[in-house]
N, C-alpha and C positions, 0 to 999 in steps of 0.2 A: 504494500500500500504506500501511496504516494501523500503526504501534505505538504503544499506550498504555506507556511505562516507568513501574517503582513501582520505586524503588528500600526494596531489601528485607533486614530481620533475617533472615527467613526467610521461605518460601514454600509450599507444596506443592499439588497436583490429587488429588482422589480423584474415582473415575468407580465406581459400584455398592459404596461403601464399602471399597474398595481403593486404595493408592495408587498410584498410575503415574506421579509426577516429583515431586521436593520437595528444593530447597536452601536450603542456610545463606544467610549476606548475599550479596546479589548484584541480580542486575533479573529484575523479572518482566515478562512483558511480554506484553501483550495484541493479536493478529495479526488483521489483516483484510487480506483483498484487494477492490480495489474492480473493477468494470468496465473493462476497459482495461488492466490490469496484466498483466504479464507478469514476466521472468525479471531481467530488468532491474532492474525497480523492487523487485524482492525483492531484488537482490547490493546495489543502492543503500541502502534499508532495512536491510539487516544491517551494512552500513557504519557507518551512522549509528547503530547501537543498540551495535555493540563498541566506538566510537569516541567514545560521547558520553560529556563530562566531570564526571558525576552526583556523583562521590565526593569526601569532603573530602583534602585532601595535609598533613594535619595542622596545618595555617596557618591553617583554617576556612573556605577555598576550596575550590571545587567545580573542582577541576580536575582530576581523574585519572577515566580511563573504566575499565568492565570488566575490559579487558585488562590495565590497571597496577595494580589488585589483585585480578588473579585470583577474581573473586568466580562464584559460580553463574550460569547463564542457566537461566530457567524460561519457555518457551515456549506460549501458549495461544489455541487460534483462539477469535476472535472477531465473527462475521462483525455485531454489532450498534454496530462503532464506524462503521460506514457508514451509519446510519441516518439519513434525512431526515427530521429533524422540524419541519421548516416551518409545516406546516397541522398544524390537528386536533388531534387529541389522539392518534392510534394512528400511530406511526412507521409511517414508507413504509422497505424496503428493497430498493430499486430500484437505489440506487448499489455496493450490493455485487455483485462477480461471484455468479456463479452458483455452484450448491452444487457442479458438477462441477470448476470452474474454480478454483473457492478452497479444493476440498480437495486438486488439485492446487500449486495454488501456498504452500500453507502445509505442504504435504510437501515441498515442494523447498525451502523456508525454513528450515524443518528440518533437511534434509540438507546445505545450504550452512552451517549454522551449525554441524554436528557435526564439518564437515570443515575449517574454522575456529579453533573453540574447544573448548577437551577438557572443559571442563564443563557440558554442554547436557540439559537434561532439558523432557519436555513432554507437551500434555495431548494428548486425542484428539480429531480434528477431527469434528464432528456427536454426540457423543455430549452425557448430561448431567451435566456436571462439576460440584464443591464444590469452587472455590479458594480456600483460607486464604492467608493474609499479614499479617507484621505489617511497616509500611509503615516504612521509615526516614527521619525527617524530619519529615513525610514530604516526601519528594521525589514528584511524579508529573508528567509529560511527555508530550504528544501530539506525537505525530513523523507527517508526513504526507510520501511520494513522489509525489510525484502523474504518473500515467500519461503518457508522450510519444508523440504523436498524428501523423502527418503532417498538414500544411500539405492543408488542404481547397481548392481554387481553385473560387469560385464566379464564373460570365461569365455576362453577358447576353448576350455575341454571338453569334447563330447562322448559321454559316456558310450555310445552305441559305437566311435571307433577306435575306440582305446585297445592296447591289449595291457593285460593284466601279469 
């Protein structure tokens, strides 16, 4: 799972000229899932985004997270922070899960985050959003969980030519 953090004055999503989530100072944060992600890499990922030290503590260090000044969370899928742009010039998005997969998993990111933290607000996954912000700092952060896979065993021996 991908978060882009902005830490933010302010925030908000409008989707059809309507607003549907918008806070005061706090983090914005831009959500992807990639291929391979699961439930996991979303509780891991929310970890890291309540728990990262973005804010200054008045000393002019970046030491306090979300949670120690209570600031907003503004949530927004974004399935183009996966995007491969290696070759060419037209991004591949191949590394992002699938539209069914990442609008699962960015609904349970969601719901992990509202049961969490009492200030969560967010945009709507596949729709086409306008996010404003005005960026504090600014501060911006790429946070990357990257999917846990089981150990693949590749052998070359095969049992039916061996001789014993």
């Amino acid at each position: 799972m991908i978060g882009l953090l902005q830490r933010v004055a302010q925030a908000g999503v409008d989707i059809d000229g309507a607003s549907v989530g918008a806070i005061g100072a706090g983090l914005l944060v831009l959500v992807c899932a990639e291929r391979g992600d699961g439930e996991a890499e979303a509780d891991r990922l929310l970890d890291r985004v309540l728990g990262c030290r973005v804010f200054d503590d008045g000393g002019g260090k970046m030491n306090l997270s979300l949670r120690d000044v209570r600031g907003g969370l503004l949530l927004v899928p974004q399935f183009t922070l996966a995007a491969d742009t290696g070759k060419g010039m037209r991004p591949s998005f191949t590394p992002a899960a699938s539209p069914a997969e990442g609008e699962r998993l960015y609904d349970y990111f969601v719901a992990q985050a509202k049961a969490a933290y009492p200030v969560v607000e967010s945009g709507r996954f596949g729709a086409h959003m306008q996010v404003s912000l005005i960026n504090d700092g600014p501060v911006t952060l790429w946070l990357r969980v990257e999917p846990r896979h089981p150990p693949v065993r590749i052998s070359n021996h095969d049992p039916h030519t061996s001789r014993q």
